[in-house]
N, C-alpha and C positions, 0 to 999 in steps of 0.2 A: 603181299608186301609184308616184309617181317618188320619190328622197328627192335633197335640195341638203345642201349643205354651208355654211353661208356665215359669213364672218369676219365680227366687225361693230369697227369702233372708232370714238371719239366722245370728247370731252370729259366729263369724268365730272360727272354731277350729276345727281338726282333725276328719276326718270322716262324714263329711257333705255332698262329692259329690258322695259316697259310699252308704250313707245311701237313697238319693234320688233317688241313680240307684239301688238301692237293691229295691226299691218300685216300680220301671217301671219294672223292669224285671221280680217281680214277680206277678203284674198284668199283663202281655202281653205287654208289650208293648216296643219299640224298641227305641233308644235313636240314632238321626239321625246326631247331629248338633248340637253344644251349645258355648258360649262365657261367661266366669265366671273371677270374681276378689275376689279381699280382700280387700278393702278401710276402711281406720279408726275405725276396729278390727269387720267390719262386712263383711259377706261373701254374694256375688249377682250375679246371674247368669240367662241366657235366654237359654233356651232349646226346640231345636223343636223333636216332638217325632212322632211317627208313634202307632196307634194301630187299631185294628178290631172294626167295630162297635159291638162286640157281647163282646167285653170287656174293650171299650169307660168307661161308665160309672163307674164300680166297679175302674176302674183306675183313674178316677176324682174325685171319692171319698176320696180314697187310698192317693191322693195325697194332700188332703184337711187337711187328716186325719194328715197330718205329721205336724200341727200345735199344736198340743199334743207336739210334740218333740220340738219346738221353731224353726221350719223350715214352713215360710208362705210362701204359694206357689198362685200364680194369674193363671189361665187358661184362654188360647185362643183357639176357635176354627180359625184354619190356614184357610184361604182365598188359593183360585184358584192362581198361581203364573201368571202374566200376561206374555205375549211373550215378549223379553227382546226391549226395546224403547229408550235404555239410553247405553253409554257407560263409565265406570267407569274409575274415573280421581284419580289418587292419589294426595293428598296435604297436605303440611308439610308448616307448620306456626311455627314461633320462632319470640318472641316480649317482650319488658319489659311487665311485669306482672300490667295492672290496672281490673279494673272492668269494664263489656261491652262489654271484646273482642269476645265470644260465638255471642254474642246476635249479635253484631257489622255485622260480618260476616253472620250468620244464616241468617240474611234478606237481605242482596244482592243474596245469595243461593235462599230465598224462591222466591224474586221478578223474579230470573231467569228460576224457575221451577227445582231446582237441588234438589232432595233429599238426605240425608246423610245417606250412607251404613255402614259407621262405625265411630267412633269418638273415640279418646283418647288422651284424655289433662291428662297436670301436669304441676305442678311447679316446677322447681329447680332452684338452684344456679348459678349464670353464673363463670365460672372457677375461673377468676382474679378476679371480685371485688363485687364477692357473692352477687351481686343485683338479686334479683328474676326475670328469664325468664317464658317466659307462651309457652309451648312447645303443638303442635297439629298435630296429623296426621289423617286423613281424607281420607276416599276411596268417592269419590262423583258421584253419579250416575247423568249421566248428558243429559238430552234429547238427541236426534238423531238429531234434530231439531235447539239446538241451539250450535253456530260457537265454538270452542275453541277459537279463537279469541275473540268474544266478551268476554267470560265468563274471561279469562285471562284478557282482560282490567278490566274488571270491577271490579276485584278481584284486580287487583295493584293499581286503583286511591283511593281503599277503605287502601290497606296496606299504601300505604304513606301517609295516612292520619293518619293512624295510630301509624305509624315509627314501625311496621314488618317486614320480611321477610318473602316470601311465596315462595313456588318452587310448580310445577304442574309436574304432568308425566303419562302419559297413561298406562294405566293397561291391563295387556297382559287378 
């Protein structure tokens, strides 16, 4: 069994995650895992699939082909998954809303070797005085290697710098 990867994005509207699994399933192929949104009336999703090499191809076709319908799809052939090295850290970020905060953070992450398992920001309103907050929650895969302690310091001299709030918590 091979497994792909493949990014889909499309105009958002009824029938899009339907018409993609109507195309894996009737090329062969088995739909394993995926994480999908709606952002600003376009629809984008990451789907790992599973299929036989003896029906690999007609299905990367297949799936090429859905650009006909205004569904572009990217394919990855899936890499070996490494034995697990990292222990995943949940983190939830709440901060006024400027420009920077991704980036601000993302390089204290990278300089510590922590890759990011999952990410979802937004902006809302803060209750009382509708000033825009920048809201983030974060699964973080985090070496074996390196201390929660340090990672936790080094993640608060960065937030009060910033004037956020961060909480961390271990993921079962």
């Amino acid at each position: 069994m091979n497994h792909l990867v493949i990014t889909v994005f499309a105009p958002d509207k009824a029938g899009q995650v339907e018409r993609i699994a109507q195309c894996i399933a009737e090329h062969g192929g088995n739909w394993l895992e995926s994480r999908m949104s709606r952002m600003a009336g376009q629809f984008a999703g990451i789907v790992r699939l599973g299929v036989s090499a003896e029906a690999h191809d007609e299905l990367v076709n297949a799936l090429k082909d859905l650009e006909r319908e205004g569904i572009r799809v990217l394919v990855a052939e899936s890499g070996i998954e490494q034995s697990c090295t990292w222990k995943p850290i949940a983190m939830r970020l709440v901060g006024n809303d400027r420009s920077g905060i991704v980036r601000d953070i993302t390089r204290v992450l990278t300089e510590l070797g922590v890759n990011l398992e999952r990410l979802v920001t937004e902006v809302r309103l803060a209750p009382m005085s509708n000033e825009p907050l920048f809201h983030a929650e974060a699964i973080l895969a985090v070496p074996l290697t390196l201390s929660l302690e340090v990672l936790r310091e080094r993640l608060e001299i960065l937030a009060d710098e910033m004037l956020v709030e961060l909480e961390f918590q271990l993921e079962d």
